[in-house]
TIDOGU-834928 format. One record per residue (C-alpha): residue number from 1; x, y, z; residue in one letter. Coordinates in steps of 0.25 Angstrom, whole numbers, padded with zeros to 4 digits. Each point is the difference from the previous one (the first is absolute). Layout:
<nodes>
+-----+-------+-------+-------+--------+
! num !  east ! north !    up ! residu !
+-----+-------+-------+-------+--------+
! NUM !     X !     Y !     Z !      A !
...
+-----+-------+-------+-------+--------+
</nodes>
This chain:
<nodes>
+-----+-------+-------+-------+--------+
! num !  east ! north !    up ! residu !
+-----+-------+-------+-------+--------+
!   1 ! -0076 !  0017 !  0014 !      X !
!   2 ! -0001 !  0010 !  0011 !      X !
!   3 !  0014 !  0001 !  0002 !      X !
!   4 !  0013 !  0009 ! -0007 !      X !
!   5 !  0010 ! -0012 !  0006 !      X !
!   6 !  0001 ! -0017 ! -0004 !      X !
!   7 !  0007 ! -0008 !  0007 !      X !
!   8 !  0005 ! -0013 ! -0003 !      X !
!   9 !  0009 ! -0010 !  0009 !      X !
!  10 !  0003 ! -0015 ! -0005 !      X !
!  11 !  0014 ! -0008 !  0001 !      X !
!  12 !  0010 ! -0001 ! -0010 !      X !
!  13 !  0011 ! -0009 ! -0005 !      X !
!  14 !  0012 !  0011 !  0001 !      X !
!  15 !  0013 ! -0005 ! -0006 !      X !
!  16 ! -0004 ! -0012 ! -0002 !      X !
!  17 ! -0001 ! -0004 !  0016 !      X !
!  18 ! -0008 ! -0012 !  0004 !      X !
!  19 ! -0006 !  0011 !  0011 !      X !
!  20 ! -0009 !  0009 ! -0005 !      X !
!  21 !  0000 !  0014 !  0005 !      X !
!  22 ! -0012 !  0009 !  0003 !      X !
!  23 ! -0002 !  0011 ! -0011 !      X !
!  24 ! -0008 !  0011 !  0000 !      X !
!  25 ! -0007 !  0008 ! -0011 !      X !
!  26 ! -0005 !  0013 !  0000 !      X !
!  27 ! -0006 !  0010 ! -0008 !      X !
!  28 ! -0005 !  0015 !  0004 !      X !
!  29 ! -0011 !  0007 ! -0010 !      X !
!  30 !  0009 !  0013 !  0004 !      X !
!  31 !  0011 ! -0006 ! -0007 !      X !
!  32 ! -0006 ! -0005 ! -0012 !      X !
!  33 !  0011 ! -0004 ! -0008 !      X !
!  34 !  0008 ! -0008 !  0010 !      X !
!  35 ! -0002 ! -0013 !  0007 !      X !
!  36 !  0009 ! -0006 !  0012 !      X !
!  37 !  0007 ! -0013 !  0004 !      X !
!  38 !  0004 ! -0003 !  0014 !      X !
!  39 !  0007 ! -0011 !  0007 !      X !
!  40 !  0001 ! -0004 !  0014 !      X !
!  41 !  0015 ! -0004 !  0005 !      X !
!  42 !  0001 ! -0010 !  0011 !      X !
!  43 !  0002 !  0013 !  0008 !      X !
!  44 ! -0014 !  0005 ! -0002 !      X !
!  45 !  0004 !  0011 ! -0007 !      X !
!  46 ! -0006 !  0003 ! -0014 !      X !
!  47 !  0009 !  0002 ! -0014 !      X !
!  48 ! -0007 !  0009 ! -0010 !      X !
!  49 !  0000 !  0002 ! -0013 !      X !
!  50 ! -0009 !  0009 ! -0011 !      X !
!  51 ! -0001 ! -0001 ! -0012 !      X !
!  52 ! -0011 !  0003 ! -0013 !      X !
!  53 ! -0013 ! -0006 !  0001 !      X !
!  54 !  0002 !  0000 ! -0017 !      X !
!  55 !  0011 ! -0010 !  0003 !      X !
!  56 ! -0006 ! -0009 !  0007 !      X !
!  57 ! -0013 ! -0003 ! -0009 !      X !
!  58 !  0009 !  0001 ! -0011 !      X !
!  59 !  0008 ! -0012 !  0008 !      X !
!  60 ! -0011 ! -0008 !  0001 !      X !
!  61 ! -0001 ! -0003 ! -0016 !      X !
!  62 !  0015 !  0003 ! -0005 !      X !
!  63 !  0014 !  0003 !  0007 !      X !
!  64 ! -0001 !  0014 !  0005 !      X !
!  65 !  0010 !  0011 !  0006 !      X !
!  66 !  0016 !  0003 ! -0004 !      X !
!  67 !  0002 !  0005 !  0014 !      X !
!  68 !  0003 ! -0004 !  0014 !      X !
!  69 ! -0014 ! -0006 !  0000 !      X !
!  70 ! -0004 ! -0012 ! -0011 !      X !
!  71 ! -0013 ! -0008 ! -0001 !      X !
!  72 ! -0003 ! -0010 ! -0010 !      X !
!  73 ! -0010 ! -0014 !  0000 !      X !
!  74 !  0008 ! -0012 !  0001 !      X !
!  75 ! -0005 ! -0007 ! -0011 !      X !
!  76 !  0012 ! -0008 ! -0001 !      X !
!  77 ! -0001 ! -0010 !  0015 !      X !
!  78 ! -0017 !  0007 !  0006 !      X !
!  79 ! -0010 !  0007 ! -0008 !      X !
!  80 ! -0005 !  0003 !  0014 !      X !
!  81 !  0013 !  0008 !  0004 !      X !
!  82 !  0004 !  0014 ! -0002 !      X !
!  83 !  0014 !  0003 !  0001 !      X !
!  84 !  0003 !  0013 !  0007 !      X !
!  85 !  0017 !  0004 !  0000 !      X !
!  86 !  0006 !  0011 !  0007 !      X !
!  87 !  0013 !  0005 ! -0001 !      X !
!  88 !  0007 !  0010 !  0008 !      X !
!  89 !  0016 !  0003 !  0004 !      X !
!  90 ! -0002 ! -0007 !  0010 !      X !
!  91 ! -0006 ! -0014 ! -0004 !      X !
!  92 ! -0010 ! -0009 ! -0009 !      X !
!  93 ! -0012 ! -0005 !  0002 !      X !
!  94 ! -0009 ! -0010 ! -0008 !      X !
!  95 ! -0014 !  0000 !  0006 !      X !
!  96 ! -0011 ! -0010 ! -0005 !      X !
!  97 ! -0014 !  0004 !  0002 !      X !
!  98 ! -0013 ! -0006 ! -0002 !      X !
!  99 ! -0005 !  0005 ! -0014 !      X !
! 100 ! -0014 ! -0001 !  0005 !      X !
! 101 !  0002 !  0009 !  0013 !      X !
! 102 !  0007 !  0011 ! -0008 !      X !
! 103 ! -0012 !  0001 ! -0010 !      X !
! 104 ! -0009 !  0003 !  0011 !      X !
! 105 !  0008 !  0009 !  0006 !      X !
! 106 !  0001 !  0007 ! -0015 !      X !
! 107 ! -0014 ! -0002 !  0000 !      X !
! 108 ! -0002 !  0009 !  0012 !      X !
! 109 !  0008 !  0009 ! -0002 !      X !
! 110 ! -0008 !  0004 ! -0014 !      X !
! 111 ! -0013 !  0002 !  0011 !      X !
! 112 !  0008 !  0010 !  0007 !      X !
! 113 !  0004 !  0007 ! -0012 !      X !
! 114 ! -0004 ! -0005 ! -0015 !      X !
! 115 !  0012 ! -0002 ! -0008 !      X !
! 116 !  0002 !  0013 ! -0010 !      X !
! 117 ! -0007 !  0009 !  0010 !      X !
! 118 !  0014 !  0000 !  0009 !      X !
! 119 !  0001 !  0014 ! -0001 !      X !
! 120 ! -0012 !  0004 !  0004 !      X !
! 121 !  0004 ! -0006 !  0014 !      X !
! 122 !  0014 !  0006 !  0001 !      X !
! 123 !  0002 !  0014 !  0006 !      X !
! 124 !  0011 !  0006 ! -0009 !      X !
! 125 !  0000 !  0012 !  0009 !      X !
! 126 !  0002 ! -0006 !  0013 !      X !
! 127 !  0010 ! -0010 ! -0006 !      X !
! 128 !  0011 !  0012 ! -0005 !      X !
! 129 ! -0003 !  0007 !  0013 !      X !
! 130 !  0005 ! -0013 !  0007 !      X !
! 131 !  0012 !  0000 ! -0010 !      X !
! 132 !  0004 !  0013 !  0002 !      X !
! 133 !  0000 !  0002 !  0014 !      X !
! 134 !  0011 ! -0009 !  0003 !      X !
+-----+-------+-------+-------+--------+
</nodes>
């Protein structure tokens, strides 16, 4: 793959709403240990979330994350859905994903940067300077 980004859009079932809303997945080789989800609101603006790219494969075997941010298969109702849950002060969100979508989006991600070699791709320098400037 010739690029440091991927991207991924589809539509989810999010809390369960008969209409689905446009997701986005993202991932940058610069930041090699995270991934992104976003959602549009019906006012075009995009929510985001990030969270560790170790969570989400892990997600799509077993339940995954004690946080704000869960992912677990639904083996229970869809072998084909991933169940994605975020929690923050403000609010709860069940999100159902395609199971298939997200394993090619893992998939390449691990072209940008192979799993295991995360640090090789990460800037520690840069990334201290950026905290400590603030």
């Amino acid at each position: 793959m010739n690029t440091d980004a991927v991207t991924q859009s589809q539509f989810v079932s999010l809390n369960g709403s008969a209409q689905p809303v446009l997701s986005r997945l993202s991932y940058l080789g610069g930041e090699p240990f995270a991934v992104n989800i976003a959602f549009r609101t019906d006012r075009g603006r995009w929510v985001e979330w990030t969270f560790s790219r170790d969570l989400l494969v892990t997600g799509l075997s077993e339940p995954a994350g004690i946080g704000d941010v869960r992912v677990r298969p639904d083996l229970a109702a869809d072998e084909s859905i991933l169940i994605l849950e975020i929690e923050s002060p403000d609010g709860y969100a069940l999100v159902e994903i395609e199971r298939e979508d997200v394993e090619r989006f893992v998939a390449a991600t691990s072209e940008v940067v192979p799993f295991g070699a995360e640090s090789d791709s990460f800037d520690i320098d840069a990334f201290i300077a950026e905290i400590t400037s603030v």
